[in-house]
VMD Tcl script that builds the backbone (N, CA, C; Angstrom):
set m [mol new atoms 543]
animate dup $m
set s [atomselect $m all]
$s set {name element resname resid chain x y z} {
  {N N UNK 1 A 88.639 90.006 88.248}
  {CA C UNK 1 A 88.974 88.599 88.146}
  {C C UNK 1 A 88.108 87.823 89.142}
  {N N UNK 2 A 87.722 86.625 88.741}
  {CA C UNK 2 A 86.505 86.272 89.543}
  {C C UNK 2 A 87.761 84.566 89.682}
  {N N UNK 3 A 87.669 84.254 91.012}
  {CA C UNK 3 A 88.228 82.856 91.622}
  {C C UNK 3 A 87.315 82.673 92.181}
  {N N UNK 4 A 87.712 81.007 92.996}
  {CA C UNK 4 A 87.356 79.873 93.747}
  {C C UNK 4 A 88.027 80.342 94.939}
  {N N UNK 5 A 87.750 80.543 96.600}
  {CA C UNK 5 A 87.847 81.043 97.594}
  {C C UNK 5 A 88.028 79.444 98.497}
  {N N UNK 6 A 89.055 78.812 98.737}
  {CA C UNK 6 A 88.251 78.018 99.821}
  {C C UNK 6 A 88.675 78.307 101.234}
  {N N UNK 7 A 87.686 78.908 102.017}
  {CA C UNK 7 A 87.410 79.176 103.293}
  {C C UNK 7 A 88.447 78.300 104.273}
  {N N UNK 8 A 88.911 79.174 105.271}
  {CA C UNK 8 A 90.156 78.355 106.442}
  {C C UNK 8 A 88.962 78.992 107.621}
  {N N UNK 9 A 89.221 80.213 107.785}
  {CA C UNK 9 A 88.648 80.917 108.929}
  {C C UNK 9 A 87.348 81.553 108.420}
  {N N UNK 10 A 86.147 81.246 109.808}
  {CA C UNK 10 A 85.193 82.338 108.853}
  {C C UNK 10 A 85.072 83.535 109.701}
  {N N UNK 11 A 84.364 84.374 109.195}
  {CA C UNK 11 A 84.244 85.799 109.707}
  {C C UNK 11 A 84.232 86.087 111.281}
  {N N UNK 12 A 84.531 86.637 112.053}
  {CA C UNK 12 A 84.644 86.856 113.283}
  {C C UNK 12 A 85.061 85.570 114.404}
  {N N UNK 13 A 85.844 84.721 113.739}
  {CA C UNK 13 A 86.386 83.741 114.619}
  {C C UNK 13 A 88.015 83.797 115.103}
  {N N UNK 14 A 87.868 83.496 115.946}
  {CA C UNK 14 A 89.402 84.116 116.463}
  {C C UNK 14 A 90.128 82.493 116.950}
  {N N UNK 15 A 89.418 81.777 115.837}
  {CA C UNK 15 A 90.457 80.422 115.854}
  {C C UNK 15 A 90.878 80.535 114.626}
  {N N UNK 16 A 92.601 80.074 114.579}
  {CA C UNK 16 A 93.426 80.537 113.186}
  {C C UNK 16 A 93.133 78.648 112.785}
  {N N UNK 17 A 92.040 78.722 111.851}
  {CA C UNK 17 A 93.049 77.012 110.998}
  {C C UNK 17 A 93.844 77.041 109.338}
  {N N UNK 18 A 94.507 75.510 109.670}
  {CA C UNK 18 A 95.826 75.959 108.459}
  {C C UNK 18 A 95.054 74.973 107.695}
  {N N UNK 19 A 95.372 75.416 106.168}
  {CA C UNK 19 A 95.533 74.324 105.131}
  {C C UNK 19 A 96.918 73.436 105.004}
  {N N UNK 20 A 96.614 72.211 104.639}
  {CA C UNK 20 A 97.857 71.391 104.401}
  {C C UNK 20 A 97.592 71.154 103.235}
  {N N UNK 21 A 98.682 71.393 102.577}
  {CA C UNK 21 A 98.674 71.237 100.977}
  {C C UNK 21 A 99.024 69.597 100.947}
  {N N UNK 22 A 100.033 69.164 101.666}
  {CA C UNK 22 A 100.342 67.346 101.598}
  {C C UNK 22 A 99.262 67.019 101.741}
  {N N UNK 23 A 98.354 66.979 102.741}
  {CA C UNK 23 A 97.266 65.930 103.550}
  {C C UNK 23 A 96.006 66.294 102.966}
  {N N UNK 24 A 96.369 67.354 102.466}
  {CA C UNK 24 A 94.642 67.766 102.059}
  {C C UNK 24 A 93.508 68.040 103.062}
  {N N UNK 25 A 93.877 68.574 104.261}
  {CA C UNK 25 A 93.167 68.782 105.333}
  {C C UNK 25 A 93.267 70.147 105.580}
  {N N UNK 26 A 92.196 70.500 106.693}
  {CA C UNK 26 A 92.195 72.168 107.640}
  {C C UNK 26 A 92.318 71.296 108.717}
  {N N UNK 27 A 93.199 72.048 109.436}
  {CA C UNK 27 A 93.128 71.459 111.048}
  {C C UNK 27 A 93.418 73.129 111.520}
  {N N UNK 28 A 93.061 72.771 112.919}
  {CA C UNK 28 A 93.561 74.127 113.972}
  {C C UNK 28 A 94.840 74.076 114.507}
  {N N UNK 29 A 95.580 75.366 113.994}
  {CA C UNK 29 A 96.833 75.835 114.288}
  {C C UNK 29 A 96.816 76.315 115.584}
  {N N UNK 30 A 96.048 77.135 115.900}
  {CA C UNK 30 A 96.263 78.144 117.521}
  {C C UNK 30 A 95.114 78.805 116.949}
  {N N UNK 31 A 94.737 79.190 118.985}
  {CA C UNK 31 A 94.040 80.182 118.858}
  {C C UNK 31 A 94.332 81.715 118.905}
  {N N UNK 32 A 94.030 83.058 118.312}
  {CA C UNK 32 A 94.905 84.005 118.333}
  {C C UNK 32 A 94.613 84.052 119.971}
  {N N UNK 33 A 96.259 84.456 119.842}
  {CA C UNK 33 A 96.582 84.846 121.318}
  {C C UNK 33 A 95.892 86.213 122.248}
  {N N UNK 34 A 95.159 87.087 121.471}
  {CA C UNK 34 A 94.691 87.791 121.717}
  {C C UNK 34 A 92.988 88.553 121.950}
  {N N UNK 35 A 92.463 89.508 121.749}
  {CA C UNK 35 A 90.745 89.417 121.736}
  {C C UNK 35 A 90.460 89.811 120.871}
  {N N UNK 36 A 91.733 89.838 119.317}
  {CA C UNK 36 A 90.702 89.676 117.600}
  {C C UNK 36 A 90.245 88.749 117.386}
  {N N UNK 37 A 89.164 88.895 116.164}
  {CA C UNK 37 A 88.769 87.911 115.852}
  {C C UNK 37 A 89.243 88.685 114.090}
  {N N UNK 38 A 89.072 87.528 113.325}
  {CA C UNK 38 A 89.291 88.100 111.916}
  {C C UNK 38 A 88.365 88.670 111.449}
  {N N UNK 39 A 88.276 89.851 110.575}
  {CA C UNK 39 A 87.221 90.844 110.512}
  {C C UNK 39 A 86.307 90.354 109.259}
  {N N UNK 40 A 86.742 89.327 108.315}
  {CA C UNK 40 A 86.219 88.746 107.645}
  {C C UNK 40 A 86.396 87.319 106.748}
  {N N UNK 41 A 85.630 86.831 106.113}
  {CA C UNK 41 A 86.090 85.570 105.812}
  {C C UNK 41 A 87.811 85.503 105.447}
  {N N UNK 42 A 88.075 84.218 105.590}
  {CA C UNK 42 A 90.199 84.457 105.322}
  {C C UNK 42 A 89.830 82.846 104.580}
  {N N UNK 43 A 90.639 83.140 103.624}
  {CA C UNK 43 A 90.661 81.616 102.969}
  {C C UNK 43 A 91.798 81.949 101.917}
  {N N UNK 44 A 92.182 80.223 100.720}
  {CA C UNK 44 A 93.087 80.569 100.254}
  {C C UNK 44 A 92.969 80.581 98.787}
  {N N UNK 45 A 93.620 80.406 97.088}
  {CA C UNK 45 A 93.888 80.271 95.864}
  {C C UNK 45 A 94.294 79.071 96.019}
  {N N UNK 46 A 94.018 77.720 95.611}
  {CA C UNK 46 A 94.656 76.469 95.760}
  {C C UNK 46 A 95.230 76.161 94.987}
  {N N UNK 47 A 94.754 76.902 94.210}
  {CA C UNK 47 A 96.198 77.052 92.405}
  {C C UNK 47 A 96.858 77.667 92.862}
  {N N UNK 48 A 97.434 78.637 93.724}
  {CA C UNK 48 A 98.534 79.547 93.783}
  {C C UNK 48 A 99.420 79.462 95.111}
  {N N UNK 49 A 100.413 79.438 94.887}
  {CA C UNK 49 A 101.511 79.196 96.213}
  {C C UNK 49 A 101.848 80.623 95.949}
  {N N UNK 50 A 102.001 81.352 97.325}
  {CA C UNK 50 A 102.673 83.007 97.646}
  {C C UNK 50 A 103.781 82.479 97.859}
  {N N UNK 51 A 104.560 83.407 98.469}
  {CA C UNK 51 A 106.251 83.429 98.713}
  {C C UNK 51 A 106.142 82.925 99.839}
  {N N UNK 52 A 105.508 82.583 100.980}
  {CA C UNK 52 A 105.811 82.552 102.056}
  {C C UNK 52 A 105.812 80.414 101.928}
  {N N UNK 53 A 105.221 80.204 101.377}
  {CA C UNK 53 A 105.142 78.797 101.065}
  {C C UNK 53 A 103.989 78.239 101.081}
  {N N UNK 54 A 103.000 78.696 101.878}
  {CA C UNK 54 A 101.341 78.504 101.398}
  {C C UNK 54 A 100.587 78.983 100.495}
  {N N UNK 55 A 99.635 78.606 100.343}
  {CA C UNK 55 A 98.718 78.983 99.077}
  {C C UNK 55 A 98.467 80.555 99.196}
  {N N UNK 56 A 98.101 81.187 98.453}
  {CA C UNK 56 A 97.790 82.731 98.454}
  {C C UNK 56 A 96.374 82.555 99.493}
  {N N UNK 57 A 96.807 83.999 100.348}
  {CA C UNK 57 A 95.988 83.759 100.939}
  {C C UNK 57 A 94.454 84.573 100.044}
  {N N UNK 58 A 93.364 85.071 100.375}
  {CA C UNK 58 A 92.579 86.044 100.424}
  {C C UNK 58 A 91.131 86.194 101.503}
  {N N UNK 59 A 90.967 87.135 101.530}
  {CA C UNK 59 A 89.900 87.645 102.613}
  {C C UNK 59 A 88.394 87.525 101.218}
  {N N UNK 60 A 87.510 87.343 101.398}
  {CA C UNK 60 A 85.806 86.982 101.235}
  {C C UNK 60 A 85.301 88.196 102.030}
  {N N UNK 61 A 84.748 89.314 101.583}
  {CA C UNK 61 A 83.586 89.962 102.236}
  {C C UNK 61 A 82.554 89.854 101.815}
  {N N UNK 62 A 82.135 89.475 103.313}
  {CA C UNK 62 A 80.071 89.290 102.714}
  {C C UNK 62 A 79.509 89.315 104.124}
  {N N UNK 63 A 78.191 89.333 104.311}
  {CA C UNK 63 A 77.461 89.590 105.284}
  {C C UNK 63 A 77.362 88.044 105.670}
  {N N UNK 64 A 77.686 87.010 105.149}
  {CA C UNK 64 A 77.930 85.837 106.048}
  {C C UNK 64 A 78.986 85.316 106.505}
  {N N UNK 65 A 79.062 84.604 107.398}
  {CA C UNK 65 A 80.260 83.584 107.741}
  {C C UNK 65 A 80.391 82.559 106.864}
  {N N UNK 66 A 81.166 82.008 106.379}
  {CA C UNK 66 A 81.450 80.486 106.215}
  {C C UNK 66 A 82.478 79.517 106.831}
  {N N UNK 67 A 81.906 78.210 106.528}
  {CA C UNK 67 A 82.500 77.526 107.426}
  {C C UNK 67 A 83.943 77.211 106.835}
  {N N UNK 68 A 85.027 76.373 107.527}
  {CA C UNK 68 A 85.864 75.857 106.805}
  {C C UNK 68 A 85.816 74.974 105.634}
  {N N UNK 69 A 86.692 74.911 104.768}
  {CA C UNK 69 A 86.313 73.647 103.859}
  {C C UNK 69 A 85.591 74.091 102.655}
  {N N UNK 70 A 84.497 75.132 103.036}
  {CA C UNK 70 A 83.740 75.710 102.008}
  {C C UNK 70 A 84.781 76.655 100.790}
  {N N UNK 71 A 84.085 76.310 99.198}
  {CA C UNK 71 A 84.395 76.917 98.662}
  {C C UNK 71 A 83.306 78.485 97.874}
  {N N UNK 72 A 83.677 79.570 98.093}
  {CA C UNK 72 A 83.038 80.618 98.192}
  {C C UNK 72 A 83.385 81.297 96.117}
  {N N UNK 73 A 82.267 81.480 95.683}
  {CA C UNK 73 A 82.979 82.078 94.682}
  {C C UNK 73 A 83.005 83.590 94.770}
  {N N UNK 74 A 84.342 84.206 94.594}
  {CA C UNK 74 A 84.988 85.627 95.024}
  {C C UNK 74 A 85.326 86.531 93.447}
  {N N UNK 75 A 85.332 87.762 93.967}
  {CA C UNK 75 A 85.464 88.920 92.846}
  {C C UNK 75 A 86.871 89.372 93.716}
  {N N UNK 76 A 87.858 89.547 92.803}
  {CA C UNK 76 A 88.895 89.995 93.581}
  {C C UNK 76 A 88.720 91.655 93.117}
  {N N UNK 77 A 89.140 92.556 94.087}
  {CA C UNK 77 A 89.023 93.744 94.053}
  {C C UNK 77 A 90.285 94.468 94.202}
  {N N UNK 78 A 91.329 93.747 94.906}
  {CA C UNK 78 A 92.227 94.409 95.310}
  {C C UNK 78 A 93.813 93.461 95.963}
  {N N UNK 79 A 94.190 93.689 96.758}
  {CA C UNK 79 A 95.451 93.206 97.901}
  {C C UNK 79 A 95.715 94.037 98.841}
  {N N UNK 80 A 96.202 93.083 99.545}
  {CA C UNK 80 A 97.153 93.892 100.858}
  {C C UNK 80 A 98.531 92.954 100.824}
  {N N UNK 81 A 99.207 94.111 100.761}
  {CA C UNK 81 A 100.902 93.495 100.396}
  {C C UNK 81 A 101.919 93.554 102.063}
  {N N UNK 82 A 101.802 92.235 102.745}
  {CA C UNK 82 A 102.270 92.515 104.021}
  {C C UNK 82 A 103.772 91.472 104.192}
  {N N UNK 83 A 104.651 91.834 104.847}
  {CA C UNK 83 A 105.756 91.072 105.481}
  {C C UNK 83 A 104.977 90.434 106.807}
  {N N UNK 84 A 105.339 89.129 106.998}
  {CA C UNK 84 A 104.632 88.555 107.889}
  {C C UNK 84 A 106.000 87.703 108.510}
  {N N UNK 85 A 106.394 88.328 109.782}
  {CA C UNK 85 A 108.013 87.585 110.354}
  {C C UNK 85 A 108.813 87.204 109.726}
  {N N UNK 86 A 108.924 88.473 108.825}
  {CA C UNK 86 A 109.772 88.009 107.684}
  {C C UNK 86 A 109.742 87.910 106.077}
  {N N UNK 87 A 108.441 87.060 106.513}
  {CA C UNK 87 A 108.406 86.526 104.690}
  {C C UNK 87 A 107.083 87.209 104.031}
  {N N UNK 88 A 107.277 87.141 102.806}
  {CA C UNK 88 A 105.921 88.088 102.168}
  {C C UNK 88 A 104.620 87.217 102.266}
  {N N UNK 89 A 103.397 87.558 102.501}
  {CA C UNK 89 A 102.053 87.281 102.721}
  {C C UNK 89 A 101.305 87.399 102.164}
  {N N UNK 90 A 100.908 87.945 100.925}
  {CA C UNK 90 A 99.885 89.061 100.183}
  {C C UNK 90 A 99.018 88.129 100.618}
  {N N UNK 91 A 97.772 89.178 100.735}
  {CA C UNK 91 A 96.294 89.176 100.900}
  {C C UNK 91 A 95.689 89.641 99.894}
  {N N UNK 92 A 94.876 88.599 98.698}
  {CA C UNK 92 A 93.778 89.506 98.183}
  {C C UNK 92 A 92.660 89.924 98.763}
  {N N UNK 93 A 92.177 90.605 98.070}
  {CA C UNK 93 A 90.490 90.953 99.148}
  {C C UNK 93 A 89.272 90.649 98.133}
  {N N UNK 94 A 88.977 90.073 98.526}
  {CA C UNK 94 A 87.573 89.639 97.337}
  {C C UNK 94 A 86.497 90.285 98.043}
  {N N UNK 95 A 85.257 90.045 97.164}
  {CA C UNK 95 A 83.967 90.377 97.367}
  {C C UNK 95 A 83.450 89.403 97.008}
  {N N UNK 96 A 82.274 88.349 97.726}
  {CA C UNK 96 A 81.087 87.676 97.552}
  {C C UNK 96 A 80.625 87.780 95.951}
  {N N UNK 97 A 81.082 86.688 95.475}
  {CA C UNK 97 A 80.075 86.959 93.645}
  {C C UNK 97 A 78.990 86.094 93.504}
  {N N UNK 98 A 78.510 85.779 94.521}
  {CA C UNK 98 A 77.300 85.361 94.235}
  {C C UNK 98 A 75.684 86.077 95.127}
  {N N UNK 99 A 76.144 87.227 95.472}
  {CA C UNK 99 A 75.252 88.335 96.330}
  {C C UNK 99 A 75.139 89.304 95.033}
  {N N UNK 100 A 73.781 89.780 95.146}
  {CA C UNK 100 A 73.768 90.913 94.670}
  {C C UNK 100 A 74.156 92.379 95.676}
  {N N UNK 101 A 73.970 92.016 96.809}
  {CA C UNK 101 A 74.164 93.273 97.592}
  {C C UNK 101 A 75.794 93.764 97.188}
  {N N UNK 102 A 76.567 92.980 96.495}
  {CA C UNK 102 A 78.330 92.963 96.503}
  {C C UNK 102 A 78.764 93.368 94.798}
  {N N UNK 103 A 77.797 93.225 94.150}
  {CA C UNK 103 A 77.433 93.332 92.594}
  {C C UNK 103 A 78.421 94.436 91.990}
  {N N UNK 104 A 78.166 95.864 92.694}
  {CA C UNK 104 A 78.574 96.951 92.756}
  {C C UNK 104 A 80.018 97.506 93.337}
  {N N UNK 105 A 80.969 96.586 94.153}
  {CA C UNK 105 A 81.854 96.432 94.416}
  {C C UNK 105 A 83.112 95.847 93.297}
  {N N UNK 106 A 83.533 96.950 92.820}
  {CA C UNK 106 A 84.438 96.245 91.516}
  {C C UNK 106 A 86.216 96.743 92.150}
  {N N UNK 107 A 86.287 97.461 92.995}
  {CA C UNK 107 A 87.830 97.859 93.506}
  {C C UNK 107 A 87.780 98.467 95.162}
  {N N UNK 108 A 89.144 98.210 95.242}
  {CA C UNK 108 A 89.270 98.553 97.125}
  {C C UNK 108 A 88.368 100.201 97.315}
  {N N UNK 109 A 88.418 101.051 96.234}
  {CA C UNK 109 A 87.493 101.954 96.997}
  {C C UNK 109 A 86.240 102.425 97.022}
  {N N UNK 110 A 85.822 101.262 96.559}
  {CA C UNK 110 A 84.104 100.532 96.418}
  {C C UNK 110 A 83.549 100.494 97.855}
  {N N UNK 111 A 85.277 99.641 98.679}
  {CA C UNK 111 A 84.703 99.372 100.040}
  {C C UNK 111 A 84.705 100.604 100.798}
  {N N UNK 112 A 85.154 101.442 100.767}
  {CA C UNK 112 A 85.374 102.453 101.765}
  {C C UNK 112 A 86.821 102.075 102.711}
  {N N UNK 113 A 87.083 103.444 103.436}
  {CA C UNK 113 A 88.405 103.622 104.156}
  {C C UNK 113 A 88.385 103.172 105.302}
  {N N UNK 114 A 87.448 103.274 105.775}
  {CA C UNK 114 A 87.210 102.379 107.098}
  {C C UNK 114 A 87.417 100.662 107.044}
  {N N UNK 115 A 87.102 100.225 105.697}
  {CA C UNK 115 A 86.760 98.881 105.850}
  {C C UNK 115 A 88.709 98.667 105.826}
  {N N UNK 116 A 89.206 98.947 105.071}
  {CA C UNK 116 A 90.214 98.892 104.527}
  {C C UNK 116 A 91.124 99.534 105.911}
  {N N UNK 117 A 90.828 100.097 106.788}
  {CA C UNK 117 A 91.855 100.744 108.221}
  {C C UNK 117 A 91.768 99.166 108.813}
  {N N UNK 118 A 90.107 98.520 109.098}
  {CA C UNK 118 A 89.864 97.558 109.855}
  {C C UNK 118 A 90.507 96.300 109.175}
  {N N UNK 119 A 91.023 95.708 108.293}
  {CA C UNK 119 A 91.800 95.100 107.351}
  {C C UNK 119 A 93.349 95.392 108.054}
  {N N UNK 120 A 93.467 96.370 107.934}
  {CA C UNK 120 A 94.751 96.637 107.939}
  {C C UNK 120 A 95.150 96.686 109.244}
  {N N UNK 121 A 94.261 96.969 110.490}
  {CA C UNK 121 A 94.339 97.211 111.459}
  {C C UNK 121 A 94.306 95.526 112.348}
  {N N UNK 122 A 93.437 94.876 111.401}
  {CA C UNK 122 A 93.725 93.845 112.536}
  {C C UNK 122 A 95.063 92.619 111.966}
  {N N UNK 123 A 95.692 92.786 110.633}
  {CA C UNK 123 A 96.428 91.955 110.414}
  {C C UNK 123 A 98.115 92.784 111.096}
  {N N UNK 124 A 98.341 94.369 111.789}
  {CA C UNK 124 A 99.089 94.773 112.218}
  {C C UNK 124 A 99.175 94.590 113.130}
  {N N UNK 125 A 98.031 94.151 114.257}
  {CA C UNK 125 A 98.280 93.824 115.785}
  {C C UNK 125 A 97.396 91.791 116.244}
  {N N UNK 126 A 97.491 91.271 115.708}
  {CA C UNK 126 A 96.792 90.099 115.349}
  {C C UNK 126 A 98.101 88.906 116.254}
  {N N UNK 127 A 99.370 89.486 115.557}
  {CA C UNK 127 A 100.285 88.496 116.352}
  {C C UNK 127 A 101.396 89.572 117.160}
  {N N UNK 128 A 100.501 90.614 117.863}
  {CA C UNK 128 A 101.490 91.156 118.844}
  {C C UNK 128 A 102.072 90.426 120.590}
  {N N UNK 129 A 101.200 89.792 120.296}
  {CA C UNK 129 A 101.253 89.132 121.891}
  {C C UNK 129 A 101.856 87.889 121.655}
  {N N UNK 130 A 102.246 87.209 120.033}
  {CA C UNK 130 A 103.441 86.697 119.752}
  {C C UNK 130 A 104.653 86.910 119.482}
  {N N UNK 131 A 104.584 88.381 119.747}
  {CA C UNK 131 A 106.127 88.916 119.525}
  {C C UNK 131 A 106.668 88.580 118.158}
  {N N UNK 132 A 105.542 88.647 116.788}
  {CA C UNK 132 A 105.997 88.401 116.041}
  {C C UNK 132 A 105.805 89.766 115.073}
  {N N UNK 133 A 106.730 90.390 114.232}
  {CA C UNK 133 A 106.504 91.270 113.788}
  {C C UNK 133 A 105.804 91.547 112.153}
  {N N UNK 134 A 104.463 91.951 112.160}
  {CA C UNK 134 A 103.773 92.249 110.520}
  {C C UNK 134 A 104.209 93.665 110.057}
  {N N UNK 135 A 104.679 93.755 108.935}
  {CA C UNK 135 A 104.646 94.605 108.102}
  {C C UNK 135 A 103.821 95.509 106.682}
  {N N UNK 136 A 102.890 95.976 107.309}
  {CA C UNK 136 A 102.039 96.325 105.544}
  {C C UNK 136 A 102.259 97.265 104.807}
  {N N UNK 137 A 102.702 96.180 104.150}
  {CA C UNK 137 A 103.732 97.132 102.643}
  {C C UNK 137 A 102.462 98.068 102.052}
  {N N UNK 138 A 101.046 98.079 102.241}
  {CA C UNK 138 A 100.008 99.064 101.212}
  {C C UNK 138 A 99.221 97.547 101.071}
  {N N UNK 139 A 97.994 99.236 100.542}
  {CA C UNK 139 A 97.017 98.295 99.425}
  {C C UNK 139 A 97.162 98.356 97.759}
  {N N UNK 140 A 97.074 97.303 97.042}
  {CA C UNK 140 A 97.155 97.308 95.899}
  {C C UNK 140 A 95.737 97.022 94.996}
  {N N UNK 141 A 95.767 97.841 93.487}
  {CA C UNK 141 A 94.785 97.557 93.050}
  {C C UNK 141 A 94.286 96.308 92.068}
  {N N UNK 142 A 93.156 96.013 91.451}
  {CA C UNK 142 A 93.061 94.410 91.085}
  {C C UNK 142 A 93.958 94.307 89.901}
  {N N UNK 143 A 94.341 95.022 89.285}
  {CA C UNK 143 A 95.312 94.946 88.480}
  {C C UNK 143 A 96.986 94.209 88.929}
  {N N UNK 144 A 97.401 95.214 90.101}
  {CA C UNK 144 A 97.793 94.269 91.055}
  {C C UNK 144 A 98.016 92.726 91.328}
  {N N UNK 145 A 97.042 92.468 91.924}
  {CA C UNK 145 A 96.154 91.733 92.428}
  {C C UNK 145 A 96.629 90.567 91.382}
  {N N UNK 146 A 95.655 90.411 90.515}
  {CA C UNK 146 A 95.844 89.592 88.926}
  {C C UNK 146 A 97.048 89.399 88.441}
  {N N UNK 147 A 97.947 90.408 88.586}
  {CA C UNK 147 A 99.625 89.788 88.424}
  {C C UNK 147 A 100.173 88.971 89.494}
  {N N UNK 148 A 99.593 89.106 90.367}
  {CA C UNK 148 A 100.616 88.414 91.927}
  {C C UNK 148 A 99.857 87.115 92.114}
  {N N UNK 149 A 98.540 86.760 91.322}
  {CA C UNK 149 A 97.799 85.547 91.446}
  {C C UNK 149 A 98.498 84.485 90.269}
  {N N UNK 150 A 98.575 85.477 88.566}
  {CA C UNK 150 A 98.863 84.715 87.980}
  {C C UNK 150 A 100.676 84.376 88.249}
  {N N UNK 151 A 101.449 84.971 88.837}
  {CA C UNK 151 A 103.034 85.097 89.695}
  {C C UNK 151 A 102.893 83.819 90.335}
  {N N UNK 152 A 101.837 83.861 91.015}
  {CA C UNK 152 A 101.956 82.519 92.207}
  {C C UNK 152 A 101.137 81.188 91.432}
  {N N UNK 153 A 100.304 81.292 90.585}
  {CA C UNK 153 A 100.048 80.022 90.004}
  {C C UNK 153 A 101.055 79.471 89.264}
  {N N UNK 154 A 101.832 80.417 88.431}
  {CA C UNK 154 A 103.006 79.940 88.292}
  {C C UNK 154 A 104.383 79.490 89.470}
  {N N UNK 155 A 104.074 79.707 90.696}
  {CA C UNK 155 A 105.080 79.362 91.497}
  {C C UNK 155 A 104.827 77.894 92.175}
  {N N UNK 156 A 103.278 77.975 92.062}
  {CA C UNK 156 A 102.849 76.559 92.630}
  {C C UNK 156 A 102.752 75.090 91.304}
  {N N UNK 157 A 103.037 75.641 90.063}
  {CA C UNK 157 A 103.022 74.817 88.921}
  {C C UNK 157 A 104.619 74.143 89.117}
  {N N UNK 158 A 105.517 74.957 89.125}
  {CA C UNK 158 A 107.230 74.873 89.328}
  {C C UNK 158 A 107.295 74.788 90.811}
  {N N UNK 159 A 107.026 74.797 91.676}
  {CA C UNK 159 A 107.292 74.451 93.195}
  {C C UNK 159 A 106.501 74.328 94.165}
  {N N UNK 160 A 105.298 73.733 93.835}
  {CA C UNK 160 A 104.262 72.793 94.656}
  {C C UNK 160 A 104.261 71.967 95.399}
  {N N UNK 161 A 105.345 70.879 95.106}
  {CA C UNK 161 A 105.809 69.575 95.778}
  {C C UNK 161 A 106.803 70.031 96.685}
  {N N UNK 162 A 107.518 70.880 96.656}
  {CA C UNK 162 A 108.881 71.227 97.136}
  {C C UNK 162 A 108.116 71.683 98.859}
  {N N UNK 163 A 108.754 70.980 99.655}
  {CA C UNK 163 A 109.050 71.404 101.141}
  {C C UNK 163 A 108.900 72.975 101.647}
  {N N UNK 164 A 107.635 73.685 102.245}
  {CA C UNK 164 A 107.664 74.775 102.606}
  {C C UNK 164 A 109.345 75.195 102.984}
  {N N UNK 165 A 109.482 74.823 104.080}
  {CA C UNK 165 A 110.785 75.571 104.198}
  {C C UNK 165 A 112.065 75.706 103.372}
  {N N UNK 166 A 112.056 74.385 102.464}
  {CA C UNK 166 A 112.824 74.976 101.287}
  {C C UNK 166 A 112.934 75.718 100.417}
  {N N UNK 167 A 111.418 75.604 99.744}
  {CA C UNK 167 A 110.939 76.771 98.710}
  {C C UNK 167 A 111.143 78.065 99.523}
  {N N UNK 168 A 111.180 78.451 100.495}
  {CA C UNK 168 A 110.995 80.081 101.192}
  {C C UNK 168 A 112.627 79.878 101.093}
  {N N UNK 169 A 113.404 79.187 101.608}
  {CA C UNK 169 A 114.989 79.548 101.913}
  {C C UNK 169 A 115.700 79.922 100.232}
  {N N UNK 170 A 114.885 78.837 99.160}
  {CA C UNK 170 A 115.325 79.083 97.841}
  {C C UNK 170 A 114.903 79.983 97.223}
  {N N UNK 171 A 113.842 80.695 97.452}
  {CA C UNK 171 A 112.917 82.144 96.916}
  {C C UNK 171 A 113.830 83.068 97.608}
  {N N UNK 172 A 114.183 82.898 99.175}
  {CA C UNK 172 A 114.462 84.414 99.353}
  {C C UNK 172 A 116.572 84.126 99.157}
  {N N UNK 173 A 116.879 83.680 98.409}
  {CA C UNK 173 A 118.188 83.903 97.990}
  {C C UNK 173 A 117.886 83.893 96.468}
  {N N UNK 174 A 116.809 83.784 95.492}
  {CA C UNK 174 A 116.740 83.639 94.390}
  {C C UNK 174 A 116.120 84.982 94.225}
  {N N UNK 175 A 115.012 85.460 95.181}
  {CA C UNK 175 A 114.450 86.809 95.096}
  {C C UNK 175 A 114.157 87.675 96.140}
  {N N UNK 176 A 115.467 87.918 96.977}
  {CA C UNK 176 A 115.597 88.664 97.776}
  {C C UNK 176 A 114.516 89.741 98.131}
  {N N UNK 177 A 113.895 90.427 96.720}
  {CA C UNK 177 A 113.659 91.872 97.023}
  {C C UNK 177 A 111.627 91.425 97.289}
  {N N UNK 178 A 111.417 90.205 97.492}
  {CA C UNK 178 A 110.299 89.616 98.093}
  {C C UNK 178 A 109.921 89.724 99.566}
  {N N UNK 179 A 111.307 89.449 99.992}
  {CA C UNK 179 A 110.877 89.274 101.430}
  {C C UNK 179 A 111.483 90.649 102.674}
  {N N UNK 180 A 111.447 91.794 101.688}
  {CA C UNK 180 A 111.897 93.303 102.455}
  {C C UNK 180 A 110.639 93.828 102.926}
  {N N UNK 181 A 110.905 94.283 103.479}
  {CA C UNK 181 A 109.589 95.299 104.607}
  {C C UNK 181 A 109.789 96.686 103.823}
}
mol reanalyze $m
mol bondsrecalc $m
mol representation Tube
mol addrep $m
């Protein structure tokens, strides 16, 4: 499945910025409290609201950075299915579709196990020094992936306008088995 990526964080920056779905802006949330930086581009689906109340997120691998704001066009390959203080997070993982060096990358074990430890490794200790607790439920494949995108474009068609913190309080009494570790 090939999407529109638009870039929050780019590759090795260890400043977190948020999208605002009201304002239509990136601004800076915090800086991580710690000495990660994100291991690769992080951006979001602007058609798709996840459970947690923001847009789906997904990760961009490519041998460049981009800036915020930018929109990247992505090959989705896969997910990472995480509890994030609570509430569910999924991460897709794309690949760069406009590189040929990335051409050849069609699923998570295209990338190798390493890439996929370092993924996993920095979204498990990323907010430890916030005392906030992540959970990673696994990696999933694009098959996956493609159900939980077209799940959330449908969640952001029916509950787009609706108040982050409402939509999460009304999801997790409407679908409990979303927001379990």
């Amino acid at each position: 499945m090939k999407l529109n990526v638009t870039i929050e964080i780019p590759k090795k920056s260890n400043v977190k910025y948020e999208y605002d779905r009201k304002t239509n802006q990136i601004s800076v949330d915090r800086i991580l409290f710690g000495t990660e930086v994100y291991p690769h581009n992080y951006g979001f689906i602007k058609e798709a609201l996840d459970w947690d109340g923001d847009e789906l997120d997904a990760l961009v691998i490519a041998d460049q950075s981009f800036l915020p704001g930018i929109i990247v066009p992505a090959k989705i390959i896969g997910a990472m299915e995480m509890i994030d203080d609570g509430e569910t997070d999924t991460k897709l993982i794309s690949v760069i579709d406009c590189d040929p060096r990335y051409k050849h990358i069609n699923n998570l074990s295209d990338l190798g196990e390493h890439t996929l430890k370092e993924i996993q490794n920095f979204f498990e200790t990323y907010k430890l020094l916030q005392n906030k607790k992540v959970v990673i439920k696994g990696f999933k494949d694009s098959a996956w992936a493609t159900k939980e995108y077209n799940e959330c474009v449908e969640l952001m068609k029916k509950y787009g306008k609706m108040d982050k913190d409402e939509f999460v309080n009304k999801m997790k009494k409407e679908h409990p088995e979303k927001y379990k570790a």
